[in-house]
Structure formats: C-alpha cells, structure tokens
C-alpha positions as a Markdown table, in Angstrom:
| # | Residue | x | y | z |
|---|---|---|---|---|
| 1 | Unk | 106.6 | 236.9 | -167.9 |
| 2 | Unk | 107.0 | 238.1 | -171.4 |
| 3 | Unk | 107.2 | 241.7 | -172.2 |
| 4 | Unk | 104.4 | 240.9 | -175.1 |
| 5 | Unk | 100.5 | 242.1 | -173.6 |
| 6 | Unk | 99.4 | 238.7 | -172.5 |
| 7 | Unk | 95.8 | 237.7 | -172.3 |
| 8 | Unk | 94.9 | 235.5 | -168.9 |
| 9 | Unk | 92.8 | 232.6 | -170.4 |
| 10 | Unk | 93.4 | 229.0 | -169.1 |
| 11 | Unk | 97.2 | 229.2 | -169.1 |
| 12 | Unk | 100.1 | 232.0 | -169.7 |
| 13 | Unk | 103.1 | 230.9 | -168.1 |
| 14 | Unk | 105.1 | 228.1 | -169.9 |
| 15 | Unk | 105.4 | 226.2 | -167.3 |
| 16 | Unk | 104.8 | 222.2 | -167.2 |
| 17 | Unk | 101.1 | 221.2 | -167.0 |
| 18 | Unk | 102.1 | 219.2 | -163.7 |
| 19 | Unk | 102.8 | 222.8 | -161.8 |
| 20 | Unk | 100.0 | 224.7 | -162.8 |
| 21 | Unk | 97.6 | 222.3 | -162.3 |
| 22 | Unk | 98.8 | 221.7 | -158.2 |
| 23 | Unk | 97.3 | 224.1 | -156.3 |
| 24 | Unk | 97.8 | 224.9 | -152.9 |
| 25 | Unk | 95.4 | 223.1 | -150.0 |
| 26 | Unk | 95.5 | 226.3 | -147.4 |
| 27 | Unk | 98.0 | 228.9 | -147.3 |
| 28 | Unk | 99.9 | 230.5 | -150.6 |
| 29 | Unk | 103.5 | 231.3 | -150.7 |
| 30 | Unk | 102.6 | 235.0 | -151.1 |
| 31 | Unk | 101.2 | 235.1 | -147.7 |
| 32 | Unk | 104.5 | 233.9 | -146.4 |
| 33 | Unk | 107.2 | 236.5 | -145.6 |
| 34 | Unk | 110.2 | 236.0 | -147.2 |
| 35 | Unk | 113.4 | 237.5 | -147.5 |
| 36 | Unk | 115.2 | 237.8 | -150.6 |
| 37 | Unk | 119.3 | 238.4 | -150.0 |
| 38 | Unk | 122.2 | 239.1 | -152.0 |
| 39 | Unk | 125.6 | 239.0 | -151.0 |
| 40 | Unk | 129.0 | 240.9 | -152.7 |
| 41 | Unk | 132.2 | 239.4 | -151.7 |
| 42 | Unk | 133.7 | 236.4 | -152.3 |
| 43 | Unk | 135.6 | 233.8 | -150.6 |
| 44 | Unk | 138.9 | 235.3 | -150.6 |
| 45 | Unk | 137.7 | 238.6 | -149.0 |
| 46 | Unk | 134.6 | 237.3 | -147.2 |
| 47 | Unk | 131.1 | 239.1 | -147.4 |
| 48 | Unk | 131.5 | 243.3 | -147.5 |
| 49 | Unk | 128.2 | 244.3 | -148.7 |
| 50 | Unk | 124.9 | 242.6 | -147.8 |
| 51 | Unk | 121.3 | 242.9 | -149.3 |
| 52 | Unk | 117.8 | 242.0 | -148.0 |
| 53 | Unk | 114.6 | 242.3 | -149.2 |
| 54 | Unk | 111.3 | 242.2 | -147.0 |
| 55 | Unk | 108.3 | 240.6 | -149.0 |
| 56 | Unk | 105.2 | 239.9 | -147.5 |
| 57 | Unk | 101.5 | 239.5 | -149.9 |
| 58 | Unk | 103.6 | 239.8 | -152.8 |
| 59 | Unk | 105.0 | 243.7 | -151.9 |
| 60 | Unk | 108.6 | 244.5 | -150.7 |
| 61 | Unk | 108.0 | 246.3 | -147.3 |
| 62 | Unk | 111.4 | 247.4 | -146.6 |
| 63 | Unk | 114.8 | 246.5 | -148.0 |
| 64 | Unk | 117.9 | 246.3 | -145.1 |
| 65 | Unk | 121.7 | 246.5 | -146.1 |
| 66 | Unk | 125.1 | 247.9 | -145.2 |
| 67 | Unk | 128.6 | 247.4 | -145.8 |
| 68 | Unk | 130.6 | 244.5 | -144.1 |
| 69 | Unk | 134.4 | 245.0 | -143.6 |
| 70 | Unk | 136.3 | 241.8 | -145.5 |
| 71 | Unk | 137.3 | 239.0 | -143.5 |
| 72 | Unk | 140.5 | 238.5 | -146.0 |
| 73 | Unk | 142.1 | 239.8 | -149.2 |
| 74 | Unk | 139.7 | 241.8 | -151.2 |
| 75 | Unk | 141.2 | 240.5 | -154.4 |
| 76 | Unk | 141.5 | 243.2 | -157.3 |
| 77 | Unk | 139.2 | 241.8 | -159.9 |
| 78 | Unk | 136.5 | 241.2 | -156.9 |
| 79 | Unk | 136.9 | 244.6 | -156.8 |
| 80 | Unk | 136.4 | 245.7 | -160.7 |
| 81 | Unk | 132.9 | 243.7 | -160.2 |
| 82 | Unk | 131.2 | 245.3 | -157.0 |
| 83 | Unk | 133.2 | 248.8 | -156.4 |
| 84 | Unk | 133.5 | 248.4 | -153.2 |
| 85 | Unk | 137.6 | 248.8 | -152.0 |
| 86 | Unk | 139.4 | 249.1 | -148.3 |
| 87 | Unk | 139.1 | 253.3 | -147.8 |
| 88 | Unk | 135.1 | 252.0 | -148.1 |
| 89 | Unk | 135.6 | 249.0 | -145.7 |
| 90 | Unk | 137.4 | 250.1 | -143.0 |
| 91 | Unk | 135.3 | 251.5 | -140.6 |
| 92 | Unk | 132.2 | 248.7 | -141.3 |
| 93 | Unk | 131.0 | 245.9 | -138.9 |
| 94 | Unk | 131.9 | 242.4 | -140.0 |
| 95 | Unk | 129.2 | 240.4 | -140.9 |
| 96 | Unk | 129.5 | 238.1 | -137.8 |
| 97 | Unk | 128.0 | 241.4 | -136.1 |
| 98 | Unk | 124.6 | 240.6 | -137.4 |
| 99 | Unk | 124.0 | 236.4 | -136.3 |
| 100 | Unk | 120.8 | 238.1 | -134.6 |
| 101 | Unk | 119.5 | 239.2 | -137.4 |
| 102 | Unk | 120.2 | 236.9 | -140.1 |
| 103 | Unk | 118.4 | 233.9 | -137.2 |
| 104 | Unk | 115.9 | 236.1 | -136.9 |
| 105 | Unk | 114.9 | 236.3 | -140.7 |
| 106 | Unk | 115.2 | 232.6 | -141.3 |
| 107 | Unk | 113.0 | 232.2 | -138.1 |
| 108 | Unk | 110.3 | 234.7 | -139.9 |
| 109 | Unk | 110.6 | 233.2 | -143.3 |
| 110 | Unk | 112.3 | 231.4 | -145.5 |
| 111 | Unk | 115.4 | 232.6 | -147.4 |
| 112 | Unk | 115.0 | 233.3 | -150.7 |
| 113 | Unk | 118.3 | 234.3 | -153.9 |
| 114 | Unk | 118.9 | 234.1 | -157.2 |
| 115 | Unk | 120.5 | 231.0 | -158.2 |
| 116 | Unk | 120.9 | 230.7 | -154.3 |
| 117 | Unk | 124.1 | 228.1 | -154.3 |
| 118 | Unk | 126.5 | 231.3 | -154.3 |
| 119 | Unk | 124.5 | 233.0 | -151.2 |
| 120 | Unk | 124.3 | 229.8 | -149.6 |
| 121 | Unk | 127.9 | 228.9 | -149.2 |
| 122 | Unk | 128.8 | 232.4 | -148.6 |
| 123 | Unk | 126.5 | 232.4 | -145.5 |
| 124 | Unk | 127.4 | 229.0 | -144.0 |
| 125 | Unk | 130.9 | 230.4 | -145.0 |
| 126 | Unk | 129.9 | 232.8 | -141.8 |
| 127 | Unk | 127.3 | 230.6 | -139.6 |
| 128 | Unk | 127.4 | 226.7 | -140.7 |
| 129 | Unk | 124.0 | 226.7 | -139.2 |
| 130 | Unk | 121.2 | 229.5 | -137.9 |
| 131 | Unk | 119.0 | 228.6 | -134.6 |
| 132 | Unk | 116.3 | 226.2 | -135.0 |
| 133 | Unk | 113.7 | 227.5 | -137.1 |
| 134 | Unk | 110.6 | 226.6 | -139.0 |
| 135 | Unk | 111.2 | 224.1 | -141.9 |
| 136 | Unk | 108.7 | 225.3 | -144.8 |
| 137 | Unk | 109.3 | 222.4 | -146.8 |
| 138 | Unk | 107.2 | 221.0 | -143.9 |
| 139 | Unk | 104.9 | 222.6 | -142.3 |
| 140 | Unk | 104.8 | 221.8 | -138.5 |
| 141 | Unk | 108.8 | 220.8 | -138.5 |
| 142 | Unk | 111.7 | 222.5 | -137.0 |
| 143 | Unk | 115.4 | 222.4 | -138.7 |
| 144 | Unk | 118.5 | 224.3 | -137.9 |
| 145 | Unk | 119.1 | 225.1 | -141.8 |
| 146 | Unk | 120.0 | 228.3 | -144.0 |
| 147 | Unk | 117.7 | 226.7 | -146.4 |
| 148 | Unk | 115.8 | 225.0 | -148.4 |
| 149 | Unk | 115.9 | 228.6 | -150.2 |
| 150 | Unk | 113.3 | 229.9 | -152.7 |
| 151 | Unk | 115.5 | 230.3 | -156.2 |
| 152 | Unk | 114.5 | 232.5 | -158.3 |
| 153 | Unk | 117.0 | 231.5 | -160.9 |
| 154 | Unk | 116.2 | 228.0 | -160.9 |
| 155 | Unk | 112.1 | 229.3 | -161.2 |
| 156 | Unk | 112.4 | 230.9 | -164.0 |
| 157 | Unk | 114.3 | 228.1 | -166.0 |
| 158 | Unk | 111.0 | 226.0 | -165.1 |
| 159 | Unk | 108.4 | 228.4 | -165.7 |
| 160 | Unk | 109.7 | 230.1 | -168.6 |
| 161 | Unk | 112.1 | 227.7 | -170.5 |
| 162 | Unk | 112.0 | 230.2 | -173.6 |
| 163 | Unk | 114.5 | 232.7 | -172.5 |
| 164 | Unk | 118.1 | 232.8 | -174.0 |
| 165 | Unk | 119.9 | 234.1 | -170.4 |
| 166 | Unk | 118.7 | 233.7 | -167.0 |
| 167 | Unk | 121.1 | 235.8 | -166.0 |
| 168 | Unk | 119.6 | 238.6 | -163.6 |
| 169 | Unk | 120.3 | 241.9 | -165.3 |
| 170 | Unk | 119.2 | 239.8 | -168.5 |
| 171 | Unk | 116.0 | 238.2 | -167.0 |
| 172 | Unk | 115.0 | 241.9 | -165.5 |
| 173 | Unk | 114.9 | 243.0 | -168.9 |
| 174 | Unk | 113.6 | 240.4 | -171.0 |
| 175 | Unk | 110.6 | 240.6 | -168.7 |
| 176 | Unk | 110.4 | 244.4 | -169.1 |
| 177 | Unk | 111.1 | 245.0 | -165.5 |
| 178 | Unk | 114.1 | 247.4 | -165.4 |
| 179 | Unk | 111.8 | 250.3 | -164.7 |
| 180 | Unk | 110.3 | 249.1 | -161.7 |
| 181 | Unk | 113.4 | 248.3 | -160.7 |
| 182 | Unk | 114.8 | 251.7 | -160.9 |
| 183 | Unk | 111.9 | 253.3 | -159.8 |
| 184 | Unk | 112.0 | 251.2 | -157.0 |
| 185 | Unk | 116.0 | 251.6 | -156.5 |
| 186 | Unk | 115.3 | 255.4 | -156.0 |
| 187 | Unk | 113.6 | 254.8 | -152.6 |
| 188 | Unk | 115.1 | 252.1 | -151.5 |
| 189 | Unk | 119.1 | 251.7 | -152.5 |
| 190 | Unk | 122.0 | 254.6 | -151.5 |
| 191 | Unk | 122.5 | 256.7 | -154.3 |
| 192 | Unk | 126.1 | 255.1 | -155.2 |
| 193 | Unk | 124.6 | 251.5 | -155.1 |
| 194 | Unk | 121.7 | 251.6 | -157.4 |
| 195 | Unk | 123.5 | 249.4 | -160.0 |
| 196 | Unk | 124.1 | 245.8 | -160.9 |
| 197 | Unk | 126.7 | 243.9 | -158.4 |
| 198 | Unk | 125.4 | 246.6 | -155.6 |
| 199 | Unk | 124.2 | 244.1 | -152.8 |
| 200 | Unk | 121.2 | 246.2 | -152.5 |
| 201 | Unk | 119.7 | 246.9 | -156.2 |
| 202 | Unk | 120.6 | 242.7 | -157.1 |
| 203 | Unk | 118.5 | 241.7 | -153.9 |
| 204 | Unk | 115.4 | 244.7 | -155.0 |
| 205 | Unk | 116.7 | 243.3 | -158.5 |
| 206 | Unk | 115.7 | 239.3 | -157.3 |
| 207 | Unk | 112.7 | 240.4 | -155.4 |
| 208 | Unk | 110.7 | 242.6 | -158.1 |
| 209 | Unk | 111.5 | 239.1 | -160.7 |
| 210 | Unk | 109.8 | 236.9 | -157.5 |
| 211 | Unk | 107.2 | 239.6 | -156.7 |
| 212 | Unk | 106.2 | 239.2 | -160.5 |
| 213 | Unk | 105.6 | 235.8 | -160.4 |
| 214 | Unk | 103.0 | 236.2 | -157.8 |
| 215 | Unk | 101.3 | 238.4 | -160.1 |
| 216 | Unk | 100.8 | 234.9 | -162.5 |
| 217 | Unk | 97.2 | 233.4 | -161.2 |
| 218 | Unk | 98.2 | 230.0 | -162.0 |
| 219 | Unk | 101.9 | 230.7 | -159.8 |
| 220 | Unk | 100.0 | 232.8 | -157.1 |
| 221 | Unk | 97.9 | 229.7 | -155.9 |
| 222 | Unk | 100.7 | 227.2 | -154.8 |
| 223 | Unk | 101.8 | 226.5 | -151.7 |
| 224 | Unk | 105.5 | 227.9 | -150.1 |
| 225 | Unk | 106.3 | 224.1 | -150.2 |
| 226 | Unk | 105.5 | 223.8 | -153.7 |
| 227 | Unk | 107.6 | 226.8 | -154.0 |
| 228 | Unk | 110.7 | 225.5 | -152.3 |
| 229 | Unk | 110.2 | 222.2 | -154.6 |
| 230 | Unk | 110.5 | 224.0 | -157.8 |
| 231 | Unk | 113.6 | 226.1 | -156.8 |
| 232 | Unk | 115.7 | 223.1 | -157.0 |
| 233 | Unk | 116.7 | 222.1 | -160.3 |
| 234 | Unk | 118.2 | 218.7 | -159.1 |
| 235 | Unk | 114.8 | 215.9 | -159.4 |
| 236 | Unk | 116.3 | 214.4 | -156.3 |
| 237 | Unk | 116.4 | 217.1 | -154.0 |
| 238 | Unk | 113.0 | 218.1 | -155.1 |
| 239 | Unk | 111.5 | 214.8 | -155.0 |
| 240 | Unk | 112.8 | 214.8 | -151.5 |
| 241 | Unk | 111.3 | 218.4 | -150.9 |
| 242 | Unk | 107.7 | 217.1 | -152.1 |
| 243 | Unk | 107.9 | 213.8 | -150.0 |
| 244 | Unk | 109.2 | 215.8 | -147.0 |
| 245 | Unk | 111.8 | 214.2 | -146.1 |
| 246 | Unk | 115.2 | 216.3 | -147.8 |
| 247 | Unk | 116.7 | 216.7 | -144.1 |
| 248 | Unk | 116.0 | 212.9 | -142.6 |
C-alpha cells in the first residue's frame, strides 16, 4: 500500500479488475493460519538460521527461530551477508532436528515467503517432501508438498505494479512499514538479529508486508486458494492452481 493517505472508495489497490472483483464463497485467507519463514544459508553451507512467523486473523501471534549448525562449507561471502560464522554455529542443532516441527506447520497452514523459490529449494534441500497434509489449493484434498506457498513477492508485483524494487527491505519502506517492523523486532527478534539477512527480522519483515495486505478490503475478502493462485507469477501454474489440478 502506498505511503500517500489513501481514501477507501470503490478501489485502492492497483491490482487487475479480475482480482478484486473475485471474492471469496466461505472462508478468507486471513482466517487461515499461516506461517511465514525465512531461511539464511545457502547451498554450500546448508540452512544455519531459521525464521517463522505465526499469523492467524491477520496478527502475528508468535514468531519461532534459532540457529542451525551448517551442513557444509559456510563460504566467506555467505558470511559478509548474514553474520552468522562457525564460533556461532558450533554448538547449534542441525536443521534435520526439527522435521516435527516444520510437518507440523505445513499440516496447520500453508507455508508462506518472499519470493518463496529460494525457501523452497532450501527446504526440500533438507526434507524432499513433509507428511501428508492439507492441500489449500483445494480444499478437501491431501498432498505430501512443501507448497503451493503464499509469495509475498510475487503479490505485490500483481497488486501494486507501480513500485521500482520489490526487493524486501525496499518494499518495507516504500510502503512506510519500517516502523512497525522495528517496533515489532523489539519483542520479537534477539537483540543481535534485528536487521536485514537476520532469519528472524526478514520472516517478521515478510509477515508485517502480508499482514498489510489483509488490511486492503478488496484483498481481505478472497479465499486462501485465490491467494495461493496469485503468488505464482507463471499463468500456467496458476491456471493450474485455480482449476485445481497443479499436483494431478
């Protein structure tokens, strides 16, 4: 949303007519808990520092994280981006220590990241595949996917095509965000991690730009499957999404 006062009349989001004008037949994504991750790491060294966000009725109720130790070579410049190095590792849990956990979100909810390719791969990178869980692209089903994930990225390139960067330190400003954010950091992230490329403060980061969609009356209304469908950017995948059948 832009920083600029905006007046609710018919329409204030920019998104296509098509979207707005769908809403939901029963229950609307913000009802639906979801779990907004980040992951730092990459896959030389493996995931070391985890992020996840609780979001239920449009409010983050809690926000779970901890340090992972690396699975392989943390490489230097990996390093020089998230701050986290071996003296900080070495006494951490791998990830693979948490499959309970992880299933038990995806069984709850479904997974939600910004620009959610990289968190993807990372986690299949760990588990190729959680427990068999609820498929909210369609409602009734059961698949044993990480996804479809609710992309936060690829919803605000629809929704608001005008900004320059969709970037998420960029997009947390340019929709005058970065206050909340902090404010929110405070309670929520360890002291040293309440920064860009902290696990933590991206996934809060992610969640406050989602939980201020759900503030848009026109965005509110859709359904979770609606949701999922506009998180994809490829019209295959989300024509597949919307006909239900993207894991046939």
């Amino acid at each position: 949303m832009p920083t600029e006062p905006v007046e609710y009349t018919e329409k204030s989001c920019d998104c296509p007519d098509s979207v707005c004008s769908v809403y939901s037949v029963g229950m609307s994504w913000t009802e639906q808990r979801i779990y907004f991750i980040d992951f730092e790491g990459s896959t030389s060294s493996g995931i070391v520092e985890y992020g996840v966000v609780e979001l239920l009725a449009g409010e983050i109720e809690t926000v779970h994280t901890r340090l992972c130790r690396p699975t392989g070579r943390l490489r230097r410049e990996d390093v020089a981006v998230h701050g986290l190095d071996e003296p900080d590792l070495i006494d951490a849990e791998p990830l693979t220590a948490d499959f309970g956990l992880f299933a038990a979100w995806r069984e709850a909810g479904p997974l939600a990241a910004h620009f959610a390719g990289a968190e993807n791969s990372l986690l299949k990178s760990v588990w190729p595949y959680p427990r068999s869980s609820p498929d909210f692209a369609r409602p009734g089903k059961q698949v044993a996917e990480w996804g479809p994930w609710i992309d936060t990225g690829a919803l605000y390139r629809q929704v608001y095509p005008q900004f320059a960067s969709y970037k998420l330190a960029d997009l947390v400003q340019a929709c005058g965000l970065q206050t909340e954010l902090d404010e929110l950091a405070a309670g929520y992230c360890p002291a040293e991690r309440r920064r860009y490329h902290a696990a933590p403060y991206d996934a809060l980061a992610g969640a406050v730009l989602l939980r201020a969609l759900a503030r848009e009356p026109q965005l509110a209304g859709l359904s979770i499957m609606q949701v999922l469908a506009l998180s994809t950017l490829d019209g295959e995948k989300r024509d597949a999404l919307q006909q239900g059948n993207l894991f046939d």
